[in-house]
KETIRO-864180 format. One record per residue (C-alpha): residue in three letters; y, x, z. Coordinates in steps of 0.001 Angstrom, whole numbers, plus 500000, padded with zeros to 6 digits. Example, Ala and Ser with C-alpha at 12.3 -4.5 7.8 and 13.67 -1.06 7.14 Angstrom:
BEGIN
<resn = Ala, c2 = 495500, c1 = 512300, c3 = 507800>
<resn = Ser, c2 = 498940, c1 = 513670, c3 = 507140>
END
This chain:
BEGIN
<resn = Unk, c2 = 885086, c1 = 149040, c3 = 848360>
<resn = Unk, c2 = 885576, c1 = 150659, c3 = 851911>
<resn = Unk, c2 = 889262, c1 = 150477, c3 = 853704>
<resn = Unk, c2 = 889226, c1 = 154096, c3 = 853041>
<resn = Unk, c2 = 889096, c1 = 153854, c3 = 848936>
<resn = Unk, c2 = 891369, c1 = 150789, c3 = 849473>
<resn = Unk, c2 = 894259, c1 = 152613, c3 = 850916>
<resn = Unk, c2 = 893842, c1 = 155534, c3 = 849350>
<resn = Unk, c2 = 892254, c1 = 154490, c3 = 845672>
<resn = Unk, c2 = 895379, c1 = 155865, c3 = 843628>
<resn = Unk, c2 = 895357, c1 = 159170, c3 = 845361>
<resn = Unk, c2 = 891581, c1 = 159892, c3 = 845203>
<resn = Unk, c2 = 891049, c1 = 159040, c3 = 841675>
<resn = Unk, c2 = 894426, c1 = 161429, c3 = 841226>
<resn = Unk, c2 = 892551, c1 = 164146, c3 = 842970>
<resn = Unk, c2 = 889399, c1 = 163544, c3 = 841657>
<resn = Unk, c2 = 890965, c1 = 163324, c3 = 838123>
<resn = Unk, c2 = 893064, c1 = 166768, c3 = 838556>
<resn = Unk, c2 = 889850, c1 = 168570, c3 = 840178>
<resn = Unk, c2 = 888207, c1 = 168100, c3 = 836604>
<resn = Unk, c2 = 890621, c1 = 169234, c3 = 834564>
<resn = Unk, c2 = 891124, c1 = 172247, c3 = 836860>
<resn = Unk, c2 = 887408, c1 = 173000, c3 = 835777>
<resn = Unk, c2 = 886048, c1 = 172992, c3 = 839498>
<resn = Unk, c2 = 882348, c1 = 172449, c3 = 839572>
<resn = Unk, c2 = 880824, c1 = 169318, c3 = 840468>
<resn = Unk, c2 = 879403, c1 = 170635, c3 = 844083>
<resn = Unk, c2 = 883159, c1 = 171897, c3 = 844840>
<resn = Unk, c2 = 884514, c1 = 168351, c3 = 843729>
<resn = Unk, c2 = 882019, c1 = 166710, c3 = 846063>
<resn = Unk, c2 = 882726, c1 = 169128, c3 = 849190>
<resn = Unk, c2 = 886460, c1 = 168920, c3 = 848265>
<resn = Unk, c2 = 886041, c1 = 165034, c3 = 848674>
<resn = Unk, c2 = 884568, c1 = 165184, c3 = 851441>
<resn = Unk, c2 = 886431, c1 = 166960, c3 = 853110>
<resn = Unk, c2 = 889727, c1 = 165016, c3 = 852291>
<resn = Unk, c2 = 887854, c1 = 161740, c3 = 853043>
<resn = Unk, c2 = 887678, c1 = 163085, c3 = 856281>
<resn = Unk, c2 = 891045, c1 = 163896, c3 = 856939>
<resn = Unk, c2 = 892488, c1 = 160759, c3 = 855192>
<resn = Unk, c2 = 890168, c1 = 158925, c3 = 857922>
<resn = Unk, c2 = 892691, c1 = 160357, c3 = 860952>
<resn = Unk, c2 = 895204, c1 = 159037, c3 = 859006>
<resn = Unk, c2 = 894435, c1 = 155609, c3 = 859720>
<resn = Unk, c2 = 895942, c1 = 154101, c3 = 856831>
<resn = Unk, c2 = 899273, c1 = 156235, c3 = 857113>
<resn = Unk, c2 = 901268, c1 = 156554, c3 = 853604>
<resn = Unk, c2 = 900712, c1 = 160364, c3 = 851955>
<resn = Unk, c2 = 904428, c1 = 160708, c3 = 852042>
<resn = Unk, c2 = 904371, c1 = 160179, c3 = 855428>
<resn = Unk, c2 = 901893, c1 = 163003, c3 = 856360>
<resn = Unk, c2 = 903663, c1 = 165966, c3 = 858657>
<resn = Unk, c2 = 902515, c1 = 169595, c3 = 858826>
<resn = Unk, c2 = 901408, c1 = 168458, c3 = 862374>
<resn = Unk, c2 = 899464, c1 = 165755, c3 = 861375>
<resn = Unk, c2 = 897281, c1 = 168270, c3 = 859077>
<resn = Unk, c2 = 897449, c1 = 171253, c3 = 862082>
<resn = Unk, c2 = 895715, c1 = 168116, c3 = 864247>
<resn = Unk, c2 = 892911, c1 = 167603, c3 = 862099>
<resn = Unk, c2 = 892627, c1 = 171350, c3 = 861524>
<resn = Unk, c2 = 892390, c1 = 171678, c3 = 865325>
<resn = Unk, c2 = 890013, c1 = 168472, c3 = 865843>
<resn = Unk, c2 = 887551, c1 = 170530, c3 = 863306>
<resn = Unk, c2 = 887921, c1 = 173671, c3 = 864923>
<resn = Unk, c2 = 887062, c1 = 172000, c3 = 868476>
<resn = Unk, c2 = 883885, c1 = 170413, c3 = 867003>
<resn = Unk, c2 = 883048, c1 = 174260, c3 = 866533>
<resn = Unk, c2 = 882579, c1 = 174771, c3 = 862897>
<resn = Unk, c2 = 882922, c1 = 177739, c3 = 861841>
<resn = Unk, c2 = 886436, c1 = 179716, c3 = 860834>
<resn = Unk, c2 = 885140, c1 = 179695, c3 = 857190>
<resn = Unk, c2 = 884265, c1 = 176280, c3 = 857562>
<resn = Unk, c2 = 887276, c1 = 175149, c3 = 858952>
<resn = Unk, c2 = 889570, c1 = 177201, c3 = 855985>
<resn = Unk, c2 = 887531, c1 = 175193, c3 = 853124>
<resn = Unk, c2 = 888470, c1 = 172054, c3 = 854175>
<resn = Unk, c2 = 892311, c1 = 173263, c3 = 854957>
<resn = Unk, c2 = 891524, c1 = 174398, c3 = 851126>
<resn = Unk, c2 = 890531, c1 = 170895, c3 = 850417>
<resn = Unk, c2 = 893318, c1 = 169111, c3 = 851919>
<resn = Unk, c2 = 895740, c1 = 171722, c3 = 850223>
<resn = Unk, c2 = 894853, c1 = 171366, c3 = 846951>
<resn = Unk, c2 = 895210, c1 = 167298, c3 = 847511>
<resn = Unk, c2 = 898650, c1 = 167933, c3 = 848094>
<resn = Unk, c2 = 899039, c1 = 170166, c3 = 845299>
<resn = Unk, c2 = 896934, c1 = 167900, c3 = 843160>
<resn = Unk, c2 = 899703, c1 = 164590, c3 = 843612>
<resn = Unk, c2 = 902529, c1 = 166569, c3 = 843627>
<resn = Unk, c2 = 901459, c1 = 168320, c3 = 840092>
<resn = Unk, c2 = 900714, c1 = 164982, c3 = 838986>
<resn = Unk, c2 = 904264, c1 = 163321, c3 = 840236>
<resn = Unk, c2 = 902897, c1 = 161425, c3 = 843269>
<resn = Unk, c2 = 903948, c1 = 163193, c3 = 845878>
<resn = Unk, c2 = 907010, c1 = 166044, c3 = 846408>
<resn = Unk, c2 = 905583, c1 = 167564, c3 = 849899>
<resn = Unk, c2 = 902859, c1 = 169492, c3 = 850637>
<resn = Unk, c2 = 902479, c1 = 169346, c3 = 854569>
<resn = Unk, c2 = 899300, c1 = 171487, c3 = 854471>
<resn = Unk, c2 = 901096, c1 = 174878, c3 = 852895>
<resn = Unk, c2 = 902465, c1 = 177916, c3 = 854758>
<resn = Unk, c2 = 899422, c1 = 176700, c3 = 857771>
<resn = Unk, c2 = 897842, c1 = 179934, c3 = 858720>
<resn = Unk, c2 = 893804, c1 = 180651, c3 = 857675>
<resn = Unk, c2 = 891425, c1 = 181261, c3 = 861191>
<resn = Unk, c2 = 890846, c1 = 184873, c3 = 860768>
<resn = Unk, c2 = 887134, c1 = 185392, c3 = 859991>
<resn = Unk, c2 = 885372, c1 = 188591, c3 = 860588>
<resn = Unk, c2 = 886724, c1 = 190517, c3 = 857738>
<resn = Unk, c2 = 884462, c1 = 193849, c3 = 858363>
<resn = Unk, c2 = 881718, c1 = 192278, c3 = 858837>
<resn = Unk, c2 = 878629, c1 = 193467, c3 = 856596>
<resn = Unk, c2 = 877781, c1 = 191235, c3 = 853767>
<resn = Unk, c2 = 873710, c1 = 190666, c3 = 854920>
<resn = Unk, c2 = 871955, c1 = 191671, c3 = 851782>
<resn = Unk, c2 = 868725, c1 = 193197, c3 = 850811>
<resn = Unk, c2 = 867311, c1 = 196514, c3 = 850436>
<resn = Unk, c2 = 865565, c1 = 197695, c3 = 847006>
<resn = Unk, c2 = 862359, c1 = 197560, c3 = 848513>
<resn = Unk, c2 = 862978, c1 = 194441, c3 = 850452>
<resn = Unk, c2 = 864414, c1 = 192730, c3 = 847368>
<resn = Unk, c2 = 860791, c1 = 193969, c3 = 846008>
<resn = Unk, c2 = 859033, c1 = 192127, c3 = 848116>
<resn = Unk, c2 = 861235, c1 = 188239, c3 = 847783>
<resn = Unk, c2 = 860275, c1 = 188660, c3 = 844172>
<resn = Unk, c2 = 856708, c1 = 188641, c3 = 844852>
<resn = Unk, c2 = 857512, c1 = 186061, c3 = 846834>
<resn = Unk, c2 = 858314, c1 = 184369, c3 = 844178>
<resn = Unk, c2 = 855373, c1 = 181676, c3 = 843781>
<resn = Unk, c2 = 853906, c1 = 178405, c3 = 842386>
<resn = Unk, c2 = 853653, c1 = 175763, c3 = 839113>
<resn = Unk, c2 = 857229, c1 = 176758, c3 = 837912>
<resn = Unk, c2 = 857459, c1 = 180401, c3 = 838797>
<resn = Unk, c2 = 858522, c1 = 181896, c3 = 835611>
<resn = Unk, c2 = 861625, c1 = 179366, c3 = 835717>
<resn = Unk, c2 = 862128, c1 = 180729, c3 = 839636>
<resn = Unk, c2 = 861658, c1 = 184226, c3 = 839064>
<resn = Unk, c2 = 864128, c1 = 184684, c3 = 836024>
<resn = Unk, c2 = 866639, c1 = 182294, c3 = 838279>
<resn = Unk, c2 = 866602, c1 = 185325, c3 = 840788>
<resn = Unk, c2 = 866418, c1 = 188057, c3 = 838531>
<resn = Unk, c2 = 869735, c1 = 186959, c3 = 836968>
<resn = Unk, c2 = 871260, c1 = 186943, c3 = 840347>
<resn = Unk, c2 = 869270, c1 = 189939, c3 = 841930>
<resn = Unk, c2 = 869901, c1 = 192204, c3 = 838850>
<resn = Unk, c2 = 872773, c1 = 190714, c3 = 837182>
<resn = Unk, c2 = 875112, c1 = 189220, c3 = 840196>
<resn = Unk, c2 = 875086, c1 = 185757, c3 = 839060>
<resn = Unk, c2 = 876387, c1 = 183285, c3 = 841288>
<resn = Unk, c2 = 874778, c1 = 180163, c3 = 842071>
<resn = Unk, c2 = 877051, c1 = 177904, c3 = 840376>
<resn = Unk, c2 = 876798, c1 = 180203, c3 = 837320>
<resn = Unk, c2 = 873173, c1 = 180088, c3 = 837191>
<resn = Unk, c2 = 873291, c1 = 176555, c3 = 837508>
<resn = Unk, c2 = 876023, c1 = 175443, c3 = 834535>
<resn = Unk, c2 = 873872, c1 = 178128, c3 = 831992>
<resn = Unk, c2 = 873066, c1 = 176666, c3 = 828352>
<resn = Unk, c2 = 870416, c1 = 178122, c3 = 826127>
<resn = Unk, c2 = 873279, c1 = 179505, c3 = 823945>
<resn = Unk, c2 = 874690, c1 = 181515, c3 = 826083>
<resn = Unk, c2 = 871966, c1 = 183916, c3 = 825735>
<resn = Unk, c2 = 872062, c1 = 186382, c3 = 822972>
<resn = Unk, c2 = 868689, c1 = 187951, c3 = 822269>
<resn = Unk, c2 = 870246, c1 = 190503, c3 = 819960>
<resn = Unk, c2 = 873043, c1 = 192021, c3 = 822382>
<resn = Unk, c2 = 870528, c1 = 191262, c3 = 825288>
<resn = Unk, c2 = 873614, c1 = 189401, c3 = 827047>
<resn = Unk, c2 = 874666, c1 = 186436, c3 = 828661>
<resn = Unk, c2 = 877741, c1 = 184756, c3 = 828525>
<resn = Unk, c2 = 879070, c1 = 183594, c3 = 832313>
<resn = Unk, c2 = 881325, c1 = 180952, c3 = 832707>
<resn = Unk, c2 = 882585, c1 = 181767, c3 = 836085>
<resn = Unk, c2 = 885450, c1 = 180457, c3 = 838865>
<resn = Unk, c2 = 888748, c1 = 180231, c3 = 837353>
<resn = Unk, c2 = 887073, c1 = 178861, c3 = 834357>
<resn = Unk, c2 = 886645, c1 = 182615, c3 = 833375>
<resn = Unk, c2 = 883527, c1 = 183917, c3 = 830654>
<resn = Unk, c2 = 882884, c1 = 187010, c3 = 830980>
<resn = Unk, c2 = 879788, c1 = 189073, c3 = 828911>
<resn = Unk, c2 = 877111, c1 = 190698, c3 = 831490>
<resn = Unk, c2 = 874405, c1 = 192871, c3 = 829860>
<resn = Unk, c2 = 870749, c1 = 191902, c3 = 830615>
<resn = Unk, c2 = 868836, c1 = 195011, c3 = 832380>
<resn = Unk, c2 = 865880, c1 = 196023, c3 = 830055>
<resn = Unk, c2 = 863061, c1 = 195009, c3 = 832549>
<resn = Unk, c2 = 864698, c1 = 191859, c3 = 833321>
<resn = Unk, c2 = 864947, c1 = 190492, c3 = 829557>
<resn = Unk, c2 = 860953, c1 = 189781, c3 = 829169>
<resn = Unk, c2 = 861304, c1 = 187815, c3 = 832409>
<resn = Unk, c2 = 864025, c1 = 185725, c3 = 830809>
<resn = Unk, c2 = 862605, c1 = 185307, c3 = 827425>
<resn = Unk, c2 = 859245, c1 = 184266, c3 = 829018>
<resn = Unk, c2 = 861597, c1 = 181297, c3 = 831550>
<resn = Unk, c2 = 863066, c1 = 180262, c3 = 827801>
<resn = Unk, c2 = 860084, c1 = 179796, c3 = 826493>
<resn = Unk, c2 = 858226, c1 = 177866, c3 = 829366>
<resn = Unk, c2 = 861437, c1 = 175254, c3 = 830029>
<resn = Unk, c2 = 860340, c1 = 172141, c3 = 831043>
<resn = Unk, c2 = 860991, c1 = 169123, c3 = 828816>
<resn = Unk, c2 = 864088, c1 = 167807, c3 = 829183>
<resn = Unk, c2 = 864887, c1 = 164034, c3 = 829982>
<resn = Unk, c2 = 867545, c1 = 164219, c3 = 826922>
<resn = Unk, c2 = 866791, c1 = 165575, c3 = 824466>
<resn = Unk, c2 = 870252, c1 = 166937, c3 = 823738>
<resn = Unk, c2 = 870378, c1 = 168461, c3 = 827601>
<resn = Unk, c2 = 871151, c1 = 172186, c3 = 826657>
<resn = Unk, c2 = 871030, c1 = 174017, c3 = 830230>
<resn = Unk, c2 = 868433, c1 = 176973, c3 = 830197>
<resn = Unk, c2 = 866763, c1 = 175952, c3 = 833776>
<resn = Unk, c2 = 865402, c1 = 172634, c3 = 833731>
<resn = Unk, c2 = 864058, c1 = 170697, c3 = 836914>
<resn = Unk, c2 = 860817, c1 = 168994, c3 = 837319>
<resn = Unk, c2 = 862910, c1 = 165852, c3 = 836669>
<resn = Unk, c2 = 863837, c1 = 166788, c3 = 833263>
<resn = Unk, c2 = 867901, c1 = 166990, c3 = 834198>
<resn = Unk, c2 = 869990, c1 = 170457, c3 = 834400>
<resn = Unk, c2 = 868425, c1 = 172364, c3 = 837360>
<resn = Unk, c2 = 871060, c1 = 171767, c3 = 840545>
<resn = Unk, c2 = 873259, c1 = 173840, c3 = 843001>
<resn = Unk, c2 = 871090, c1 = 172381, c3 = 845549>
<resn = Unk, c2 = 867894, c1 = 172826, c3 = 843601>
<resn = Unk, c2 = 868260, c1 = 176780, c3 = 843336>
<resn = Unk, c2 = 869317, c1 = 176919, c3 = 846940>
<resn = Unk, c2 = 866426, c1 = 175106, c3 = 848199>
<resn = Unk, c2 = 864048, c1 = 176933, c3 = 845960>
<resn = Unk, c2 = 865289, c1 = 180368, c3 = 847659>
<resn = Unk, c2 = 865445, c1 = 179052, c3 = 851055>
<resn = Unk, c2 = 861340, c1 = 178391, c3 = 850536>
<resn = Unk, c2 = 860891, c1 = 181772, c3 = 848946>
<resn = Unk, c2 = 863054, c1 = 183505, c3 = 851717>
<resn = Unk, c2 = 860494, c1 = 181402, c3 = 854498>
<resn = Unk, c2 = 857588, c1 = 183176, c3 = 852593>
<resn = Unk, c2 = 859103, c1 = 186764, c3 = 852489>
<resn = Unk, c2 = 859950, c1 = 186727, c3 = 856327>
<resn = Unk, c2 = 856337, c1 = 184998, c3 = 857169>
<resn = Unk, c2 = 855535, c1 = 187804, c3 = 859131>
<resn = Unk, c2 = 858733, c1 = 188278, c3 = 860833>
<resn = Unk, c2 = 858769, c1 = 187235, c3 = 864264>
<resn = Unk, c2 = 861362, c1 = 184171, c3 = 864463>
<resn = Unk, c2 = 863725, c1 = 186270, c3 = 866846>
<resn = Unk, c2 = 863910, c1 = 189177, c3 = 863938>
<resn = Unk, c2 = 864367, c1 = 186891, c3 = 861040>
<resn = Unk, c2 = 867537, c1 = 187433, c3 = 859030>
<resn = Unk, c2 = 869913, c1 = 184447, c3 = 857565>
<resn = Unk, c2 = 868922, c1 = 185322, c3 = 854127>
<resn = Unk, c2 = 870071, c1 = 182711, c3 = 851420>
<resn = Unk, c2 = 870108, c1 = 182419, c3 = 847758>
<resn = Unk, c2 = 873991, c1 = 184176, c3 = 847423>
<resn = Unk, c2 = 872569, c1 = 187358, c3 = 849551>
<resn = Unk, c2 = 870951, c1 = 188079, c3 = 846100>
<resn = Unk, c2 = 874156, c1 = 188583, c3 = 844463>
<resn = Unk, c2 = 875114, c1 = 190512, c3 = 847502>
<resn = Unk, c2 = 872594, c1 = 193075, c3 = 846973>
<resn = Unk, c2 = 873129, c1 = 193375, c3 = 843192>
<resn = Unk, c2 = 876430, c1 = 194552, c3 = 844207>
<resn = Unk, c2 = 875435, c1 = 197193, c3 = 847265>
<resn = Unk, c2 = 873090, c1 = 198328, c3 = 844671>
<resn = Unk, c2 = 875272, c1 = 199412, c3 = 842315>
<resn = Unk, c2 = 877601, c1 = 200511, c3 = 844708>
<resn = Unk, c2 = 875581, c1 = 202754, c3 = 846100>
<resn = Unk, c2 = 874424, c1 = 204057, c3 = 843010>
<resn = Unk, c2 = 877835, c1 = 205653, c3 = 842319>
<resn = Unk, c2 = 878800, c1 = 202427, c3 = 839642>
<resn = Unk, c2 = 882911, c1 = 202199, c3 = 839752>
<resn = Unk, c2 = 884366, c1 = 199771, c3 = 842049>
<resn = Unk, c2 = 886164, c1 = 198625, c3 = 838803>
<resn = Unk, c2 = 883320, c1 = 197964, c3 = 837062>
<resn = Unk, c2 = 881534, c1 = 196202, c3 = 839582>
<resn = Unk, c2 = 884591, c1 = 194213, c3 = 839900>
<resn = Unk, c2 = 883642, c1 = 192647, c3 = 835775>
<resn = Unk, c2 = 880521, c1 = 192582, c3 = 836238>
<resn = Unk, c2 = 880932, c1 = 190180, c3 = 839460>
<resn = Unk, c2 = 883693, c1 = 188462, c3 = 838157>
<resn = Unk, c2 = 886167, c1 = 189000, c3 = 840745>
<resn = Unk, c2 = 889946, c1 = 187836, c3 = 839893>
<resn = Unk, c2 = 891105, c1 = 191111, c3 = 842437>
<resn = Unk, c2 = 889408, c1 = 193851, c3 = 843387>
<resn = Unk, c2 = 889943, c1 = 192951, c3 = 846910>
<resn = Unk, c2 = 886667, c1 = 190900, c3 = 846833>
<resn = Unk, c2 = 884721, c1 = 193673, c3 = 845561>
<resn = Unk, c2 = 885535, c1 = 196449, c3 = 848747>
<resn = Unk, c2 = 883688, c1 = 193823, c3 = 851030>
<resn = Unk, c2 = 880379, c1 = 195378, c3 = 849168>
<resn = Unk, c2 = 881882, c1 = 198907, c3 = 850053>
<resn = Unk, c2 = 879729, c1 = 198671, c3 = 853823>
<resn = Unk, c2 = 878250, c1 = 201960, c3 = 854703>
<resn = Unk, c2 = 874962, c1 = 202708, c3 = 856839>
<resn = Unk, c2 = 875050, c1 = 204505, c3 = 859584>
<resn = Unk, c2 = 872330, c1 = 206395, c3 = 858089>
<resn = Unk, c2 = 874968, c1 = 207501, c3 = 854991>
<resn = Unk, c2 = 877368, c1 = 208243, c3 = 857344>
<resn = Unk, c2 = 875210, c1 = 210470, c3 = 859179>
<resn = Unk, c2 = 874459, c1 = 212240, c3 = 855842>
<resn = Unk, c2 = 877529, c1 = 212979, c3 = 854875>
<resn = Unk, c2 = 878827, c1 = 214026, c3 = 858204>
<resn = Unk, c2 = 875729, c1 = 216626, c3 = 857740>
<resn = Unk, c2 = 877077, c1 = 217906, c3 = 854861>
<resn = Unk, c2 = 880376, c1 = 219392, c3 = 856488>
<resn = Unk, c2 = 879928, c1 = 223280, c3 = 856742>
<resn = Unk, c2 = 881175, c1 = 223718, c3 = 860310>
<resn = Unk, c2 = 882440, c1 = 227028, c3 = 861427>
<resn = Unk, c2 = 884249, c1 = 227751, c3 = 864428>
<resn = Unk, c2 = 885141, c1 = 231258, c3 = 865363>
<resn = Unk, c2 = 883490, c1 = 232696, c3 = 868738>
<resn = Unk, c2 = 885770, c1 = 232582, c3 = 871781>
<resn = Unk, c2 = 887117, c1 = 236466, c3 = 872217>
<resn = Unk, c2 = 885949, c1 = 238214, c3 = 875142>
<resn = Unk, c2 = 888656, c1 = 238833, c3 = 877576>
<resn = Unk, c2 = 890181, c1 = 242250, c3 = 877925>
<resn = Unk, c2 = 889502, c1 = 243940, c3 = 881167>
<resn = Unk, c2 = 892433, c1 = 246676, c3 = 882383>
END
């Protein structure tokens, strides 16, 4: 066991313990640990109850100076937050020293990168390769049906209803919620059911197995796109080539309907957003659109009187 888990092997387990029964995923549980393991490393052995606001503003600062970025830096202030909260709800500590610290303000107009209808077109038939029925639905359901990772990822075989043509989401906040299946995207799914790979158990419910024969990963779907993305910007020159990755496909489910005329409520279910707050950062209008509309104003300005001459 490292000096780390030594001085800290009450608290961790705690954490680790209350992350679970919070119903955070397992990718969040390992980031979250990370993160904390490397803040408790600063610490150099100092008691939790000991910890000062300044002691977490330090670290804060430290990551901030190694320039990661401001969303970067406010997941692991997350992280070491929801330690605190963590041994305090569980009676081990009565202080949280990283609440009230202030977020880095990240770009909060900036345009969600997504893809067009026609571009989103052409990353499907992108789409390639032994397991691409299994590949294809993956990015259907989050193309067509705004399914995040994660949510793609925990997916059982029962979750699927053939007869509603819907799928039951288990999403963050340990929230279900019912999205219907689009028409021309059912087939697609029916034919990825059909086609799963063995499993290693033969108990392992999940709907997208790997070539392993275990619960297709977080990592696995994101690596997956990231190959497909390669392929749909091979003739991009490398100075043009967008930072497309597997959650700009949720992205553009939601411009899509947006722009469609769907209600902002709506969209809001559908995405699975606890506050509709989330859902306005799809709202991002083209120039283009605005250039429309602006085109559409029936201008009329009365002529300038000539001047009376005496």
């Amino acid at each position: 066991m490292s000096e780390l888990e030594t001085d800290y092997e009450e608290e961790l387990e705690a954490f680790l313990i209350w992350m679970k029964d919070a119903g955070f995923t397992a990718y969040t549980q390992k980031s979250y640990l990370a993160d904390v393991r490397e803040f408790l490393e600063g610490l150099n052995g100092k008691r939790l109850e000991s910890v000062k606001k300044l002691h977490v503003v330090s670290y804060l600062t430290s990551v901030r100076e190694r320039g990661v970025s401001d969303s970067t830096r406010n997941r692991k202030h997350a992280s070491i937050n929801c330690l605190f909260r963590a041994l305090i709800e569980l009676e081990l500590l009565t202080v949280n020293p990283a609440a009230g610290i202030k977020k880095s303000k990240t770009e909060k107009n900036r345009e969600p990168v997504y893809l067009g209808e026609s571009d989103l077109q052409q990353f499907l038939s992108a789409v390639s390769g032994k397991y691409r029925s299994r590949n294809l639905a993956v990015f259907l359901l989050m193309s067509y049906m705004g399914l995040r990772v994660g949510e793609v990822h925990t997916l059982n075989l029962n979750d699927y209803s053939a007869d509603r043509r819907s799928l039951r989401v288990f999403g963050k906040g340990r929230k279900w919620r019912n999205v219907p299946i689009p028409e021309a995207v059912a087939p697609y799914l029916e034919e990825a059911i059909n086609e799963r790979l063995t499993p290693w158990r033969s108990k392992e419910e999940a709907m997208f197995i790997s070539q392993k024969g275990r619960r297709l990963s977080i990592r696995g779907i994101q690596g997956i796109a990231a190959d497909t993305f390669e392929r749909f910007q091979q003739g991009v020159p490398e100075a043009h080539r967008r930072a497309y990755s597997s959650h700009k496909l949720r992205h553009s489910f939601a411009t899509m309907l947006l722009r469609k005329g769907a209600d902002l409520r709506t969209v809001q279910e559908l995405l699975g957003h606890s506050s509709i707050q989330t859902t306005t950062v799809y709202t991002h209008i083209t120039s283009r659109e605005k250039e429309e509309a602006m085109a559409r104003l029936q201008i009329s300005i009365p002529e300038k009187e000539a001047a009376v001459v005496e």
